[in-house]
Legacy VTK file of the C-alpha trace (Angstrom):
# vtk DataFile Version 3.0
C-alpha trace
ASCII
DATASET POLYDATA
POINTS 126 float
230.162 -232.812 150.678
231.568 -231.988 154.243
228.387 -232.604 155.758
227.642 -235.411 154.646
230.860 -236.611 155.709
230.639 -234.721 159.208
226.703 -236.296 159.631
227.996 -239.857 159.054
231.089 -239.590 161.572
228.033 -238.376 164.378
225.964 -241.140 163.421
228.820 -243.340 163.650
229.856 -242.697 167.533
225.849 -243.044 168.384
223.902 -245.933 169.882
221.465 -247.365 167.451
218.652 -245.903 169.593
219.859 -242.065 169.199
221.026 -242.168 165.626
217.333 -240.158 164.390
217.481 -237.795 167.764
221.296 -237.213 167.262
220.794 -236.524 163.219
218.078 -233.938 163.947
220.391 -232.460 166.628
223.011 -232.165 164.121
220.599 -230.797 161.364
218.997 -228.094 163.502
222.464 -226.776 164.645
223.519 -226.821 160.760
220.550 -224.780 159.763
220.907 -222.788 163.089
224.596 -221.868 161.665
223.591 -221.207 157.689
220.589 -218.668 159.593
223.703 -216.660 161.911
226.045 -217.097 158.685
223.663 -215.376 155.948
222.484 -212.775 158.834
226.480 -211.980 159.678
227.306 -211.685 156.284
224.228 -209.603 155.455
225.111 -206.902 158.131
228.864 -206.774 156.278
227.125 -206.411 153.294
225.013 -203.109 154.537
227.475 -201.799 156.546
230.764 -201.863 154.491
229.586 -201.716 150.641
227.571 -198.122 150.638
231.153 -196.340 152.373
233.003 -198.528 149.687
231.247 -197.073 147.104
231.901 -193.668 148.293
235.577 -193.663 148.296
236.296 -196.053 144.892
233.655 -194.082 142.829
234.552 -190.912 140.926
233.171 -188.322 141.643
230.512 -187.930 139.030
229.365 -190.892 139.895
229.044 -190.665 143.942
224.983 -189.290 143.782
224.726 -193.117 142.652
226.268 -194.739 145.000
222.834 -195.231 147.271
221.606 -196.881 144.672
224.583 -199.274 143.052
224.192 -200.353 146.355
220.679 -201.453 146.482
220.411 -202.856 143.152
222.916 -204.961 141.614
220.987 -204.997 138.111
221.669 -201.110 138.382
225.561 -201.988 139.723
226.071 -204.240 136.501
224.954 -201.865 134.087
228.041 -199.870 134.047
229.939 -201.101 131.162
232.690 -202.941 131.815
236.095 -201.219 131.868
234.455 -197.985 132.418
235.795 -196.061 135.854
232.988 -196.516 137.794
232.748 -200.123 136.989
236.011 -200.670 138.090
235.221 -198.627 141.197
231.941 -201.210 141.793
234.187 -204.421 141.451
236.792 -202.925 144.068
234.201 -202.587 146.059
232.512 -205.776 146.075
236.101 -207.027 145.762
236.912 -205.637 149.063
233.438 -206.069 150.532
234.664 -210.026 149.457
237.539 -210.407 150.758
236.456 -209.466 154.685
233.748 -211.990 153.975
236.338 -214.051 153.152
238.236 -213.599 155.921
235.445 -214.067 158.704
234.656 -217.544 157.054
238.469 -218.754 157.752
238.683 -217.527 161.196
235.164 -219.088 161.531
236.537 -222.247 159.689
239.929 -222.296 162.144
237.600 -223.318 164.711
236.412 -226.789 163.540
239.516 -227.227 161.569
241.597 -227.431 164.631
238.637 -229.201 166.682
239.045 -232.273 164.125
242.471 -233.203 165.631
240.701 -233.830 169.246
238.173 -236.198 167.207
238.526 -239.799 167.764
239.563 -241.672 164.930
236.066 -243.815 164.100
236.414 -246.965 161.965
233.076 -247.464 160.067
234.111 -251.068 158.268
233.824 -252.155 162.175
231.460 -250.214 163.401
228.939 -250.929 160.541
LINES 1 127
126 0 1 2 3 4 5 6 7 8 9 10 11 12 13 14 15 16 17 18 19 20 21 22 23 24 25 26 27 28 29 30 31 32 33 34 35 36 37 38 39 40 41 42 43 44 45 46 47 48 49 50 51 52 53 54 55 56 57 58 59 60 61 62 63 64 65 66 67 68 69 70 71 72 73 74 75 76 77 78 79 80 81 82 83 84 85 86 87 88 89 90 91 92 93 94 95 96 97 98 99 100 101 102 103 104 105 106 107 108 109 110 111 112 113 114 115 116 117 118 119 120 121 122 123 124 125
């Protein structure tokens, strides 16, 4: 929903004459950010699951850990409640939440760039 919101307000500060060059602009640099976005949380993914594995799973269970990594049909096949299924969702759980911190430092960025935005009115504009 926020682009479509964020793609209108550029449009809206445009001349008629830019609007298609300024909403390609704006769509390249969107897909530019998903690409650097799924790469950046790809390399959390490698790097911090496999060593999460290794401390949260017992120890019976560590020879597996290669591979709970690599395959999530494998990772979900633990039954539920069991230790090392507990030890998989802490993992992923804390695998999640530095995910989830990048996006809101990420997100601080534009969040705080919206209060320097000038204040458009599209019933006059339009």
């Amino acid at each position: 929903m926020i682009s479509i919101i964020a793609q209108t307000a550029v449009q809206a500060v445009t001349q008629p004459e830019d609007v298609a060059s300024v909403t390609t602009l704006y769509e390249v640099f969107g897909a530019i950010g998903g690409a650097i976005g799924n790469a950046l949380s790809g390399i959390i993914w490698t790097a911090l699951l496999l060593p999460r594995l290794r401390i949260n799973l017992p120890a019976a269970a560590q020879s597996a850990a290669t591979e709970i990594k690599n395959s999530f049909v494998v990772a979900s096949s633990y039954s539920p409640g069991s230790p090392e299924r507990i030890a998989i969702d802490k993992s992923y759980t804390e695998v999640m939440h530095v995910l989830l911190i990048l996006a809101l430092a990420v997100l601080s960025v534009p969040f705080f760039a919206m209060f320097a935005m000038k204040d458009v009115n599209l019933k006059k504009n339009g």
